[in-house]
N, C-alpha and C positions, 0 to 999 in steps of 0.2 A: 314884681317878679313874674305875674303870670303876662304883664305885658309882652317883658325880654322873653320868654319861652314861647309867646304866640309869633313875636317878631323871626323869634330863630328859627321857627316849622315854617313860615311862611316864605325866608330866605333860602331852606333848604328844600325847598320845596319845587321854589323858582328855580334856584339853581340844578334842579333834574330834570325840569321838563324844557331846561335851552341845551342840558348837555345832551338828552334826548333828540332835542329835535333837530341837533345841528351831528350826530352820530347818525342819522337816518341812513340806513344803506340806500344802494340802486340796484334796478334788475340788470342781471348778468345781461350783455349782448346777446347769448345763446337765448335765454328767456325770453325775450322781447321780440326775436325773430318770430319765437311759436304764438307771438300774440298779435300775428297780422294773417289774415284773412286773406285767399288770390280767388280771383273767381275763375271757376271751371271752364274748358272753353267747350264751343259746341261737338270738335270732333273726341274730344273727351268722353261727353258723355255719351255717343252716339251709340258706340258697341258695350255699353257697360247697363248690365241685366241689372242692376240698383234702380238706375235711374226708370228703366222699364216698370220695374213693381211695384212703384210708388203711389201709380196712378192705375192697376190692375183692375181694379173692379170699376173703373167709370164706364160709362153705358156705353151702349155697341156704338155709337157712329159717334165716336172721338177716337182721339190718337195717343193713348196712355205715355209711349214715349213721349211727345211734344209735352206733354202733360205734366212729364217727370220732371223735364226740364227746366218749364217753366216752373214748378215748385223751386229746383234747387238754387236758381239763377234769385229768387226770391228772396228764401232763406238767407242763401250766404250774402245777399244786399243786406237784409237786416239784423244779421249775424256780426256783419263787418262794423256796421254802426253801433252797435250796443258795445263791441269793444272799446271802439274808440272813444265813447263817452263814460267807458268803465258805468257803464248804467244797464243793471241788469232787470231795472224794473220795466225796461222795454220789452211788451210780453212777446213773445217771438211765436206761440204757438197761435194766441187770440187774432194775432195783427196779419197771419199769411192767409190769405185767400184761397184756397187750394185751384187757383189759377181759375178754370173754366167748370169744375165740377163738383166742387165741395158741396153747392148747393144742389144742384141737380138728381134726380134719381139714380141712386147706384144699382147695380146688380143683384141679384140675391146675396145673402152674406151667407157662405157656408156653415150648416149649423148638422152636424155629425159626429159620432163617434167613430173613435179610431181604437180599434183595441187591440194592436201588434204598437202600441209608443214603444213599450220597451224601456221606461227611463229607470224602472229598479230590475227587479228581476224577470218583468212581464209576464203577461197572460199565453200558459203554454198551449192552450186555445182559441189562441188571436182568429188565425186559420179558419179555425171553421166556422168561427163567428162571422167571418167575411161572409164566408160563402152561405150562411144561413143567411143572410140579411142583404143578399145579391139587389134583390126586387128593389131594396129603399138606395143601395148605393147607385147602381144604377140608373135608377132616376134623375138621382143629385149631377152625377155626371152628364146627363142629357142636357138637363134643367140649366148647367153651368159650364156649355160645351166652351163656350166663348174666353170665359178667364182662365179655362185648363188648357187652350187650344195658347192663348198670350201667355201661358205661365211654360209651356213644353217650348215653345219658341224663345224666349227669354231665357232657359236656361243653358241655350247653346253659345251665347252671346260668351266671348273669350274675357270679359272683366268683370269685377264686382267692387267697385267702389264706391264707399259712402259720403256721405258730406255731412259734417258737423254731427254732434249724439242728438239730437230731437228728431231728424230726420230717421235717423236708422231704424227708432222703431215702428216707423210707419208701415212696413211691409212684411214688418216678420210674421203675424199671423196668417194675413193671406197666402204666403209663402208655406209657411206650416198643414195647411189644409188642403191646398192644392197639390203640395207634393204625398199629402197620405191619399189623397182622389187618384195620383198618380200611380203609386204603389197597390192600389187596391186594382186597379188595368192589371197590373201585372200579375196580382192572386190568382184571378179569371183568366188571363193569358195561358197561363204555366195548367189550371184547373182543367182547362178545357184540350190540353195537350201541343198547345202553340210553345213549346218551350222556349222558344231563342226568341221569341217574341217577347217574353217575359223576362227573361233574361238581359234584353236587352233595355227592357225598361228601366230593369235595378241599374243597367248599368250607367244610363242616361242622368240617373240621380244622383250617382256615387262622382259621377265626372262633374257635375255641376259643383257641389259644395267640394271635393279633393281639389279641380280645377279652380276655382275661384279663391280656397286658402292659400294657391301655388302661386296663384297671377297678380294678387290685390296688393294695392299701395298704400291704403288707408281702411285698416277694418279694426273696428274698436271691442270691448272688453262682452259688449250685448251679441254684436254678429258673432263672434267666438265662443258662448256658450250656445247660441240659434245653429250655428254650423255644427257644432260637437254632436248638440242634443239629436241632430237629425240626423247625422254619421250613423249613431250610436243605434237608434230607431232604424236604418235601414240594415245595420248588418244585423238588430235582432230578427229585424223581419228576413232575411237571409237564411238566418241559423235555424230558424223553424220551417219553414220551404225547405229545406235539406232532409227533412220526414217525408216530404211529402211522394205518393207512388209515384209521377210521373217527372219527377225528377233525380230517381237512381241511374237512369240510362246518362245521365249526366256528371254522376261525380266527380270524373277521371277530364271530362270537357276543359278545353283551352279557354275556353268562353266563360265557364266557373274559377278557372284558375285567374284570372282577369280579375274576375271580378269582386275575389277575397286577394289580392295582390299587397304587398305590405305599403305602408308610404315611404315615399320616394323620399329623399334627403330634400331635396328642394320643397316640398313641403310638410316635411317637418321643422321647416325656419319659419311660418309663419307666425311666432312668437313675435316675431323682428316688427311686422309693421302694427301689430297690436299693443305692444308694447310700447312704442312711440308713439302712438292713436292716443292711446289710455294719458301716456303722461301727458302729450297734447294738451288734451280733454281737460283735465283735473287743473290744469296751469291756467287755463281759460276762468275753468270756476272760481280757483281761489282767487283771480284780479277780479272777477264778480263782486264776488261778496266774502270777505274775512271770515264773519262771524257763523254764518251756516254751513262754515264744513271744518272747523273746532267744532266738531257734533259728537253729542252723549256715545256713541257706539263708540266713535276711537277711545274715551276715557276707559267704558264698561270692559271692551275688548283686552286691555292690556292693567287692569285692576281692580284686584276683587273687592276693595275699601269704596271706590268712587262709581257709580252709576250711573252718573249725569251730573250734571255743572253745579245741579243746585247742592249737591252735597258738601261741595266745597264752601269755604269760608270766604267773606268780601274780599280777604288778606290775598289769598290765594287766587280769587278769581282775578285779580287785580297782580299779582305778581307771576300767573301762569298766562298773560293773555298771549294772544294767537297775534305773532309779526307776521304779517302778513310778506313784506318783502325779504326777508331773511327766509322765509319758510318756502318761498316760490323758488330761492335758488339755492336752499339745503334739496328741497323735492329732485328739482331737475339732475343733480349731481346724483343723487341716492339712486336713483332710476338707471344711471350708467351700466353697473356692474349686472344689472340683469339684462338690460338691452343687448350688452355684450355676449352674453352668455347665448342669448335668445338664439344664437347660427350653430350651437350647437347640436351634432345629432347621433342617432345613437352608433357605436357606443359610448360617448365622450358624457352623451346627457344623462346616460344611466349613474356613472360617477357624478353628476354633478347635482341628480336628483338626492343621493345618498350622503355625500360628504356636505352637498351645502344647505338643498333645499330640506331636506326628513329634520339634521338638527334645529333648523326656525319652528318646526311646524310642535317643535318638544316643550317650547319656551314657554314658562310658567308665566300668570299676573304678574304685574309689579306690585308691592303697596305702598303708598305716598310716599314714604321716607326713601324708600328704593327710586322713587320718578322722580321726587326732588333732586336727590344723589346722581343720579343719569343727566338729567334735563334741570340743570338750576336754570338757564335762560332758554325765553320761547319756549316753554315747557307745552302746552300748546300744539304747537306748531308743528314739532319733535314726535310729539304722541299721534298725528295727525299725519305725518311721514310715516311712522312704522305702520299703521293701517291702512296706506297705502301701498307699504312695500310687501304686507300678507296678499293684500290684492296683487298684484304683482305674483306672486306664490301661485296662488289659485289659478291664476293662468296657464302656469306651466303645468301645474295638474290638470288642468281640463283637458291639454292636450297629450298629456302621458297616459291621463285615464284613457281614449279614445282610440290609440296608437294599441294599447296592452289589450282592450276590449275586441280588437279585431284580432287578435292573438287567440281569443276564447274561439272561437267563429270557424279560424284555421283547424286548431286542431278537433273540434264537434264536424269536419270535413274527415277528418284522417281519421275519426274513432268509424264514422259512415262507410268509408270508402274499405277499411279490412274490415268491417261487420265485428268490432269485437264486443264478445258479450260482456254484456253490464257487470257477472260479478269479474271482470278481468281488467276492469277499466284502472283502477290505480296501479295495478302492473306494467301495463302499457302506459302509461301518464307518467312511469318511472323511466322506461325506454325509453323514452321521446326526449330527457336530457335536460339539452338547454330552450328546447324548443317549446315544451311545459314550464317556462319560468316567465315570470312578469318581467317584462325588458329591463323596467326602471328595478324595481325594489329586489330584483330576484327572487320572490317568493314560489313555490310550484305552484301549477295550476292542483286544484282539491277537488274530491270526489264527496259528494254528500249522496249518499244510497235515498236516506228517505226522501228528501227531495227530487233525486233523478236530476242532480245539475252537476254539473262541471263548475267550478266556482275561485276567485280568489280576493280580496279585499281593493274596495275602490281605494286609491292614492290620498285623493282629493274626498275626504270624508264631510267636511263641510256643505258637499254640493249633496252628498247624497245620505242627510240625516234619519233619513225612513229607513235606511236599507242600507249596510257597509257594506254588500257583497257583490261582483260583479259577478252575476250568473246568467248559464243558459242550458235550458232544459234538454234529456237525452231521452 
């Protein structure tokens, strides 16, 4: 008896892993295009400030351009090849050379505080902290004329496009430092009564990262929060210069109206090449490797029973596994309807923040019986998709936060420019209509007395768990 029962597990057994293997799907044609690699040509990269900052800090007598180049021409070789052999244990960071300079003496690494970031509600004394501490920025400035003088020339360059995600984060800090080295020129500029000198500065900033969202054909999910983040830093550093004495003869200025100007429709589509970046990206990873991106967050993320794999049973890990090629082109399909969306702008995206995007963001845990019920196959793989398609979410908040943020900016202009007093401000916050209302969610803008801010709730709460409030000091 127990032989015929072991003979019939063993027959049933066979007979699922041939119906299995001869059921194997294939990747969609679509898919398989984004899994090929072209390499960049030279007049590509010539005018594209990416390729510029890559190599910012190599020592004075190189050509950080050439520099870039030869990085990228590098990478995407060894990028091209790890696809092709679906072999992702080709380490791509260890094996690049950084052409002629990796090894060589770099530059000083900028090592300063900046205290106008501005990523929560900021320091309403950013200002003067600059200007107490003139003597040490100063210096740094001298000390680092070289990568600020290649960083101010690079950001006139009309592109900004990246090449492959390991690349991208190679530049973002220098870029981060250099531009508050930048912005700190301008405290001093505006301080000392050069005001259009300073003005001009902010404006040098605002057109590099607004101009590079508007022009870019491949910018991914990290230069989209590095572009927001620094958005957001320049118009808080903005909105506090609008105290300052030598800049009242300016509020009513063409050159301040510029320079808090709303975004343009054309970039407010920069969803569009992010958005196909991202799924790119992530479609790359999953022909990688299967098993490391069915990772514990997507389970934790979407169920309050499960927190990581091991909580499951052999039954379940074995009946939930992650199809790798079912799942690469569920992904790619599921990515549609937001790419689509992505040329929306306002007001079409305000409706679409509210009707599509607010009810995802309401969606409770699943608990197993509810995930099995959803996802009886490639359960996996499914759970793996919707945490991709939050991410997907968070993008569109990053850039609706940053769109409403300069919304705060405008009107701390128009509370300046008719001098109303403080206790009068939610009166006038009431007149101002539609123009005190968050674009996306409609909320007003609010008045908090004891703080002295003008205030209304960030979109995208996730990104800013310290602080829900976008504020700015009066």
């Amino acid at each position: 008896m127990k032989k015929v029962l072991l003979l019939t597990s063993f027959f049933i057994l066979l007979c699922f892993i041939i119906l299995n293997y001869f059921n194997q799907p294939k990747l969609d044609s679509a898919v398989e295009r984004v899994l090929k690699v072209s390499n960049p040509t030279e007049l590509e990269m010539q005018n594209n400030s990416f390729v510029g900052l890559l190599a910012i800090d190599a020592p004075e007598n190189t050509n950080p351009q050439k520099l870039g180049e030869d990085l990228v021409l590098a990478y995407t070789k060894l990028y091209e090849k790890a696809l092709k052999k679906q072999d992702s244990s080709l380490d791509i960071k260890d094996s690049i050379r950084w052409s002629n300079y990796v090894d060589a003496k770099k530059m000083l690494s900028l090592s300063f505080n900046y205290p106008c970031a501005g990523l929560y509600l900021g320091d309403k004394d950013c200002i003067t902290k600059i200007k107490q501490n003139k003597k040490e920025y100063v210096k740094i400035i001298s000390e680092d004329y070289i990568m600020l003088n290649r960083y101010k020339k690079n950001i006139t360059q009309p592109n900004y496009n990246s090449y492959n995600d390991y690349l991208t984060i190679i530049p973002l800090d220098n870029m981060r430092k250099l531009s508050n080295l930048h912005l700190i020129e301008a405290v001093y500029a505006i301080d000392e009564g050069d005001v259009d000198k300073g003005i001009d500065i902010l404006q040098s900033e605002l057109n590099f990262y607004k101009r590079n969202i508007n022009n870019t054909q491949r910018f991914d999910r990290i230069q989209l929060i590095m572009f927001t983040t620094r958005l957001r830093s320049i118009y808080y550093l903005i909105s506090t210069l609008l105290d300052e004495k030598n800049m009242q003869d300016y509020l009513n200025s063409p050159k301040l109206e510029q320079l808090l100007r709303p975004f343009t429709e054309s970039e407010q589509k920069i969803l569009l090449p992010v958005l196909v970046t991202v799924r790119n990206q992530n479609l790359q990873l999953m022909y990688f490797d299967v098993n490391s991106y069915a990772t514990d967050e997507r389970l934790a993320f979407f169920s309050d029973d499960i927190k990581n794999l091991n909580d499951l049973t052999w039954y379940k890990k074995f009946f939930w596994r992650f199809d790798q090629i079912r799942t690469m082109n569920l992904y790619y399909n599921a990515m549609k309807p937001y790419i689509a969306s992505a040329n929306l702008v306002l007001p079409e995206s305000s409706d679409y923040y509210r009707k599509k995007i607010k009810p995802l963001l309401n969606q409770k845990p699943m608990s197993i019986v509810e995930i099995e019920s959803e996802y009886p196959n490639n359960t996996l793989g499914n759970l793996y998709i919707k945490g991709l398609e939050r991410q997907a979410i968070n993008n569109y908040l990053r850039l609706y936060d940053i769109i409403s943020y300069l919304k705060l900016v405008q009107v701390k202009l128009d509370i300046k420019k008719f001098s109303v007093p403080k206790d009068n401000i939610p009166n006038f916050l009431n007149s101002l209509g539609e123009k005190a209302l968050n674009p996306y969610s409609k909320q007003p803008i609010k008045w908090d007395n004891e703080a002295q801010t003008i205030y209304y709730n960030w979109l995208n709460t996730e990104g800013y768990k310290n602080n829900d409030k976008a504020g700015i000091h009066l």
